[in-house]
LONURO-171154 format. One record per residue (C-alpha): residue number from 1; residue in one letter; x, y, z. Coordinates in Angstrom, 1 decimal, m for minus. Layout:
% residues N
@n=NUM	res=A	u=X	v=Y	w=Z
...
//
This chain:
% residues 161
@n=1	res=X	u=0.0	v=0.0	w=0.0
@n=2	res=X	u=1.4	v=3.1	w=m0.8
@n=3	res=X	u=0.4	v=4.8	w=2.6
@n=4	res=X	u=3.0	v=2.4	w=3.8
@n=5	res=X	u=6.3	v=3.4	w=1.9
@n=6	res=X	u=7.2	v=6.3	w=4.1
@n=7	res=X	u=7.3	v=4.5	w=7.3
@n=8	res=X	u=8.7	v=2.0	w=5.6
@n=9	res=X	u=11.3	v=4.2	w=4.0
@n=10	res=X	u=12.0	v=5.4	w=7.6
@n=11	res=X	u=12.2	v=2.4	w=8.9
@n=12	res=X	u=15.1	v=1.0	w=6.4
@n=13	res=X	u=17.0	v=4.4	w=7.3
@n=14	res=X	u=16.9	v=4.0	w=11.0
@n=15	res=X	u=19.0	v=2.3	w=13.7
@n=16	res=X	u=16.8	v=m0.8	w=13.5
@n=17	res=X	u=18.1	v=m1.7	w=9.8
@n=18	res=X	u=21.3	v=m2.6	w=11.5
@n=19	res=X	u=20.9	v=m6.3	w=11.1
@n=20	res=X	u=20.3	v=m6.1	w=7.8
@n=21	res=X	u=23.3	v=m4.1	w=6.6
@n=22	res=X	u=21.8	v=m0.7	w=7.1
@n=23	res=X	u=20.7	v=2.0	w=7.5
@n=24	res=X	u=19.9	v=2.7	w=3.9
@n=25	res=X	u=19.4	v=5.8	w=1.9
@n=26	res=X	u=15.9	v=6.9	w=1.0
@n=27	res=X	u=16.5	v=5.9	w=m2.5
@n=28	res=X	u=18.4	v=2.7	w=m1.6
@n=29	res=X	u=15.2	v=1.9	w=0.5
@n=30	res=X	u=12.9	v=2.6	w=m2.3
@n=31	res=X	u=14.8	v=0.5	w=m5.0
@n=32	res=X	u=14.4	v=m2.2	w=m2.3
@n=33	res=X	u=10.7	v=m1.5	w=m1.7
@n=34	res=X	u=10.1	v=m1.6	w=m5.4
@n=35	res=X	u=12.3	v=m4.7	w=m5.9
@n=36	res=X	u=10.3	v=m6.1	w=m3.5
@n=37	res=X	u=6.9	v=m5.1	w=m4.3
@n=38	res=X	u=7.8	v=m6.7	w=m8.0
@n=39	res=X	u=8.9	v=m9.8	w=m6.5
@n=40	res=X	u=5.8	v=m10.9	w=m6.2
@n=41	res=X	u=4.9	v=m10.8	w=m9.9
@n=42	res=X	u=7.7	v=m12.1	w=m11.3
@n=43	res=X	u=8.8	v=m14.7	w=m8.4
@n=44	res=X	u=5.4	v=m15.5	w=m6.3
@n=45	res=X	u=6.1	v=m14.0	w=m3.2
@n=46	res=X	u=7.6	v=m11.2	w=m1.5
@n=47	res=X	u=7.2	v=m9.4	w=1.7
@n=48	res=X	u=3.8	v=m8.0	w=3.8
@n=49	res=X	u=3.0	v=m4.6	w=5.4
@n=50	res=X	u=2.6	v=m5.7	w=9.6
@n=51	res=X	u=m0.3	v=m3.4	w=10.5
@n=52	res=X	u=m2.8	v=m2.8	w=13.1
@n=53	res=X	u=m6.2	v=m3.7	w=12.6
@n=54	res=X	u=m6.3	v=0.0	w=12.4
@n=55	res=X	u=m4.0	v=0.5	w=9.7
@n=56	res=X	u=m1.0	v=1.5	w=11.8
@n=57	res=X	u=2.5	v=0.6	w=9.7
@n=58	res=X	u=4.7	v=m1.9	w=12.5
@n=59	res=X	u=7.0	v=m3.6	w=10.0
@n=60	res=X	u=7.3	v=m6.0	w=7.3
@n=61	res=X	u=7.7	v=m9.6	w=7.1
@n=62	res=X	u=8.8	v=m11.3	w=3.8
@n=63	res=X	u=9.9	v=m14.1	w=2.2
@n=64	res=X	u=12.7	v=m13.5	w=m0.5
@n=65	res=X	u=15.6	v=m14.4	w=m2.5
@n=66	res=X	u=17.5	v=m12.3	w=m3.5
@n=67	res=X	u=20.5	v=m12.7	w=m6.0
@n=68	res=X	u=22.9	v=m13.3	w=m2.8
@n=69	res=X	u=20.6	v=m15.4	w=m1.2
@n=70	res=X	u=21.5	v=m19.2	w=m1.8
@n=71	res=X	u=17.9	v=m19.6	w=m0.4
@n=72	res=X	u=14.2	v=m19.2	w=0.1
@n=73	res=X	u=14.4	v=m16.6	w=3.3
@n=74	res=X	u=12.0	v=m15.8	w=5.8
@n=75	res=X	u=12.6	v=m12.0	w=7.4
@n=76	res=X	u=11.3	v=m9.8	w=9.7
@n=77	res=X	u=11.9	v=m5.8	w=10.8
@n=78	res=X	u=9.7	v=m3.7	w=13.3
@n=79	res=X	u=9.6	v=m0.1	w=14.3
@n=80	res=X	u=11.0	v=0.0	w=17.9
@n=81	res=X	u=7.5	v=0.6	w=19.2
@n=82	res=X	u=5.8	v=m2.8	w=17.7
@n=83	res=X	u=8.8	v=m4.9	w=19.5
@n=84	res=X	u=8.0	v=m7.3	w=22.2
@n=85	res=X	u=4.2	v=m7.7	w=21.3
@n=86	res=X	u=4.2	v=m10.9	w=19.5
@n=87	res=X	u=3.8	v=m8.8	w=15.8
@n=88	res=X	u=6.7	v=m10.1	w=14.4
@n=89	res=X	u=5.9	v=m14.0	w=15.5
@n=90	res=X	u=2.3	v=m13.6	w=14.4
@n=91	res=X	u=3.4	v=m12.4	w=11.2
@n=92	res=X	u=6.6	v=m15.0	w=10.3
@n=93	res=X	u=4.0	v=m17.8	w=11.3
@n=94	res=X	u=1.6	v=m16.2	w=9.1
@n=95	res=X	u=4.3	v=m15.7	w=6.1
@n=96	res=X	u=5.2	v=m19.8	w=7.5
@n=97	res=X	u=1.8	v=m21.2	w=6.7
@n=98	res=X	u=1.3	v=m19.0	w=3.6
@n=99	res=X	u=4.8	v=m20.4	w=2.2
@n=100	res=X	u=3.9	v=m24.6	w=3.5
@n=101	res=X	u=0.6	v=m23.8	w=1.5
@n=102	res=X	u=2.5	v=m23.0	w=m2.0
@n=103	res=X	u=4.5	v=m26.1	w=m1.3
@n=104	res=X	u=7.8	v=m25.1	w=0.0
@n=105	res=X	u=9.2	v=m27.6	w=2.4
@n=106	res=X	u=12.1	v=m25.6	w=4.2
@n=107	res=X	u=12.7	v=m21.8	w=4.4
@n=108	res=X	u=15.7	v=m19.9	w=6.2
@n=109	res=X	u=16.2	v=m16.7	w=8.1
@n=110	res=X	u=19.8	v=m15.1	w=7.5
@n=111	res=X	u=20.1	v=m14.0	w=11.4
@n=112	res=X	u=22.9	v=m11.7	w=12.0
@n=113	res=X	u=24.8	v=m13.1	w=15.5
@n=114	res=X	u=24.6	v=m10.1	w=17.8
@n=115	res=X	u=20.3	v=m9.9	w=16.5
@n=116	res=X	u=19.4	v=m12.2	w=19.8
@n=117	res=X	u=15.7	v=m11.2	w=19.6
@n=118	res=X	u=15.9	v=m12.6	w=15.8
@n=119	res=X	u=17.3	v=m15.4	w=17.1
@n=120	res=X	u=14.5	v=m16.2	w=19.6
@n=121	res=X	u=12.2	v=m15.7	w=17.6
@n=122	res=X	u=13.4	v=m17.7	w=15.0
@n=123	res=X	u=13.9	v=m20.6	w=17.8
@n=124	res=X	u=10.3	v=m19.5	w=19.1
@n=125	res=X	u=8.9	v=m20.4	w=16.1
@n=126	res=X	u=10.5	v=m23.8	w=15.8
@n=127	res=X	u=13.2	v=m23.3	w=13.5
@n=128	res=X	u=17.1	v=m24.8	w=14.3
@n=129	res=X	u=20.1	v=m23.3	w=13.4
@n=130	res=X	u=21.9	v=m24.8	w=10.3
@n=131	res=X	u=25.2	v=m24.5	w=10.5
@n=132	res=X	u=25.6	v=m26.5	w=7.4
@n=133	res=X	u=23.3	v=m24.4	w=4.8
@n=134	res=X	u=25.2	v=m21.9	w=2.6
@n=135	res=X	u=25.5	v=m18.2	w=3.4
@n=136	res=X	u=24.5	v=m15.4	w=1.3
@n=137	res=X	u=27.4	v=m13.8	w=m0.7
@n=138	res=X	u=30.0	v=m11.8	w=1.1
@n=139	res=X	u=28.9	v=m13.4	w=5.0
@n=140	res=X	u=31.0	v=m15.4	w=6.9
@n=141	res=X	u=29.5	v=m17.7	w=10.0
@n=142	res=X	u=31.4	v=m14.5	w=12.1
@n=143	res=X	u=28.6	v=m12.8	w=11.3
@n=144	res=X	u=25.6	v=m14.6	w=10.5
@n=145	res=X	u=23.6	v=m17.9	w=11.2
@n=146	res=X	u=21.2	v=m19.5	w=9.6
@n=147	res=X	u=17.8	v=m21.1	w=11.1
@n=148	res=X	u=16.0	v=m23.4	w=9.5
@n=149	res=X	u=12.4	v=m23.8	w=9.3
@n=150	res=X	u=10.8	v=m27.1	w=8.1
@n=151	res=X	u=7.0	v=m27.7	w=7.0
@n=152	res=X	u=7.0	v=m30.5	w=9.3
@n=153	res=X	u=8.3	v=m28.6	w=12.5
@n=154	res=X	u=6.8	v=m24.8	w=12.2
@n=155	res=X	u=3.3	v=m25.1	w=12.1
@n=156	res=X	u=2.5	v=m26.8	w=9.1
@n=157	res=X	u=m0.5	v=m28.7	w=9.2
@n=158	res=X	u=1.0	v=m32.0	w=8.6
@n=159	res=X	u=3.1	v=m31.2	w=11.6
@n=160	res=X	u=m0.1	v=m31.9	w=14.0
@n=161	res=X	u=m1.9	v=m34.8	w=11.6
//
């Protein structure tokens, strides 16, 4: 929605795009917005808007790959205010069904090492680190680990049949 770029934009140029090699520009974070938002047309999926039920922007979650991902990732950024109130887990297990529907078997989230409330919540939501999987271009395991979320252990309904 475009009501939701410039949080959005401000978001990606803050403090809280650390993790994710920010902060970025305002025109980096609209090429990345855009990229995004096309991602969906040409790949099948892309990231979400977190709101409110009353329209208020929290974050995004996503699930991308992008040309120095060697795979399928689940992410997550929220504004400092939306932290600690279960948004971000509601979401990624929303963005987890959605992506077991389509038929994907396992996903990963790229977790930078010093991001320890990614890294609950990755755990939270039933993924294990991988220290096997591939890292995107340009990371080393000094910097970033990789959790990996299976159909059969994150909620998936053949996890419970």
């Amino acid at each position: 929605m475009a009501a939701d770029f410039e949080p959005l934009i401000q978001l990606l140029g803050s403090d809280r795009a650390r993790f994710m090699d920010g902060p970025y520009s305002r025109q980096t974070s609209w090429s990345m917005i855009m990229c995004e938002a096309g991602s969906w047309d040409i790949l099948g999926y892309g990231s979400w808007g977190i709101e409110t039920n009353d329209g208020v922007f929290l974050g995004q979650v996503g699930i991308n790959k992008p040309p120095n991902f060697p795979e399928l990732e689940l992410g997550w950024v929220l504004l400092d205010t939306a932290e600690g109130q279960g948004f971000a887990r509601e979401a990624a297990q929303a963005a987890l069904n959605w992506a077991w529907e389509q038929g994907h078997e396992t996903l990963v989230s790229y977790i930078d090492r010093q991001n320890d409330r990614s890294i609950a919540l990755a755990q939270r939501l039933g993924a294990l680190e991988d220290a096997n999987a591939p890292l995107p271009d340009g990371e080393t395991s000094e910097d970033t680990v990789v959790y990996r979320h299976a159909a059969d252990t994150d909620g998936s309904p053949e996890a419970y049949a």
